[in-house]
N, C-alpha and C positions, 0 to 999 in steps of 0.2 A: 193659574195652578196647573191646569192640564199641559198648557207649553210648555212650562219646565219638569213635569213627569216625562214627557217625551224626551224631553233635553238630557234630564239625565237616563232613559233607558240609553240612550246613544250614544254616551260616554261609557257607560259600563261595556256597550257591546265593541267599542272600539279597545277597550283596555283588555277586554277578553282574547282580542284578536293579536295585539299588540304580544302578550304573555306565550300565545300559542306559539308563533312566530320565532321567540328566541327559542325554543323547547325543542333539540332533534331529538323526537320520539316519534315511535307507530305503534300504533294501539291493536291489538287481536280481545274484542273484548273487552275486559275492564282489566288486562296486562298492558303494560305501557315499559317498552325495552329501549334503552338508550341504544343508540345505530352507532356502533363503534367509526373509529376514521378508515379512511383507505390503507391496507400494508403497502408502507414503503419499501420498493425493490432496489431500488437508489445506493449504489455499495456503498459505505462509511468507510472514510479512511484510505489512505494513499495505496494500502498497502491492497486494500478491498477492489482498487479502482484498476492496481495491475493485473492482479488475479483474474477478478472479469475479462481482459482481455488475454488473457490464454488459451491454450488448445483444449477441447474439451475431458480431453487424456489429463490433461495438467489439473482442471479442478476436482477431474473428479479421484486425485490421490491429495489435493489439500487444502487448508483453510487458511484463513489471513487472520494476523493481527499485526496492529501498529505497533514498534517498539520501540519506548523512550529513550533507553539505550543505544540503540542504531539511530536515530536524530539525533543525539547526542554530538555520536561522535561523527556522522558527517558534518553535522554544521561545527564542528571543530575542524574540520578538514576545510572546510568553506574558509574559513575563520582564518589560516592560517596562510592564503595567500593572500598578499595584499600590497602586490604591484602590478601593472601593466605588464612589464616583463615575465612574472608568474604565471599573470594571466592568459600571454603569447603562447609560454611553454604549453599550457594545458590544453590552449587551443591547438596547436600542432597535436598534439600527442590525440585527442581526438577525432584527428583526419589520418593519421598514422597508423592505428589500429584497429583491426575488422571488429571487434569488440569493443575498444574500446579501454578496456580494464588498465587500470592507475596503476595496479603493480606489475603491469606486464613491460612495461618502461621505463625505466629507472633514472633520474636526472637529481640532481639538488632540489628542483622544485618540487616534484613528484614524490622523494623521500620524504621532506617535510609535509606533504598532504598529506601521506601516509602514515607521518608518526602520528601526527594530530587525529586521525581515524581511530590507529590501532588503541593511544592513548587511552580512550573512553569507552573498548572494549572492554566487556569481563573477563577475568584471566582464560576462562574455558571456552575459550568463541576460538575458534580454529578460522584464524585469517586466509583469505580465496580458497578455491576449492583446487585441493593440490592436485589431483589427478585430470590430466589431459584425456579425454572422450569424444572422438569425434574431430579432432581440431580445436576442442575448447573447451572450459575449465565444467570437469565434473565433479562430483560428491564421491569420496573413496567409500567403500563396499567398511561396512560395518555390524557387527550382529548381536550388540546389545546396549542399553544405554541410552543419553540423550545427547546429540552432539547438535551445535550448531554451525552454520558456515556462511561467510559471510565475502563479498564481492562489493569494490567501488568501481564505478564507472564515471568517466568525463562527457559528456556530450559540449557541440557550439551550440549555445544559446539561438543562434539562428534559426534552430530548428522549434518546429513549435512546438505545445505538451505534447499534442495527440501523439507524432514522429517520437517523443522517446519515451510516451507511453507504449508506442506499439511496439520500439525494441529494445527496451525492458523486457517486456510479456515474453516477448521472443528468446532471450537469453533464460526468465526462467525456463520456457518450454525447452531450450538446448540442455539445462542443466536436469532434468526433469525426467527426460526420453530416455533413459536407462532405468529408471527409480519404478520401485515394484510397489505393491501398497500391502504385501506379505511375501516372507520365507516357511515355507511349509505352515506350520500352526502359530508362527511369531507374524504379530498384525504389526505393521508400520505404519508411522502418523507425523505427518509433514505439515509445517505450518510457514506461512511466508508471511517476512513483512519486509518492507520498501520504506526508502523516506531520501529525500531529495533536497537540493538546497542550491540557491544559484548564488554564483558569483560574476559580478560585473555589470553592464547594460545588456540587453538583447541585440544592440548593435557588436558588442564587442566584451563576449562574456561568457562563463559557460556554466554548465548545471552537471554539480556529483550527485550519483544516485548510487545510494547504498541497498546492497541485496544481501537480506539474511534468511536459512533455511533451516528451522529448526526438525529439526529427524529426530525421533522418540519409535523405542522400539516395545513392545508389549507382550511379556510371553502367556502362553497358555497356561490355566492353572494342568 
């Protein structure tokens, strides 16, 4: 009888331990506070992942969100080539401009990339950014309202993320380096999102990234 009192105090103290164990808690007293997780700093979303790499001028006039819209229609644009010869063209056209930018080139290929884009636009989305700044496409000066602006790029698939992660970043930061974050008492609020989509092999292929910049103006009461 006494063997099996012991036997079972020793199960009990093993199930006590066993219970403790799954429980992240710390106790002050007889409070007992769940230890929340670690904040994840980790950006969410394509659109989160270009922003972080910008200039720190650039984040700190805006914020990201993904938009289903803008995937939309780049992978309508993805979509719409779908030959090697296509493919050729887009790769030329990505070694051919300092930028980059699909409509700064105009071919048969390059049209049809382009309607399959504009296609799955909103009517109010003002296609590239019309005004030249710098050498390269800026946002025209506006002083009320919400306008959006939107830019496709070609990259060769040869290059890896990071290379058109870092110049994406860079063309928002071109687009950006004029842009105020207020006119006198009117607050301005700029939102970005990106979304990307490859076409072909990574031997022999290439990736459109779409850039939209939503600008919202805010007056004082």
């Amino acid at each position: 009888m006494k063997l099996k009192k012991i036997a079972s105090l020793m199960l009990a103290g093993v199930m006590a331990v066993s219970m403790l164990a799954g429980c992240k808690t710390t106790s002050a007293g007889d409070d007992d506070t769940v230890v929340p997780p670690a904040e994840d700093t980790t950006p969410v979303g394509y659109s989160a992942t270009i922003l972080n790499g910008t200039s720190s001028n650039t984040k700190s006039l805006m914020t990201s969100a993904d938009s289903a819209m803008l995937a939309d229609a780049v992978e309508a644009a993805a979509s719409s080539i779908v030959s090697m010869d296509e493919i050729h063209d887009m790769l030329h056209m990505s070694e051919y401009d300092a930028k980059n930018a699909v409509y700064y080139t105009r071919n048969m290929t390059t049209t049809k990339v382009i309607d399959g884009f504009k296609d799955n636009l909103a009517e109010d989305v003002i296609y590239k950014y019309n005004e030249m700044c710098n050498g390269f496409w800026g946002m025209p000066a506006e002083k009320s309202g919400t306008q959006r602006y939107v830019g496709l790029y070609v990259y060769n698939r040869a290059l890896n993320d990071t290379q058109v992660n870092n110049d994406v970043a860079g063309i928002v930061d071109t687009i950006m380096g004029n842009e105020k974050d207020h006119v006198n008492a009117t607050e301005i609020d700029y939102t970005l999102s990106v979304a990307k989509a490859d076409v072909g092999t990574e031997a022999n292929g290439v990736v459109l990234v779409g850039i939209m910049i939503t600008r919202s103006y805010t007056h004082a009461a």
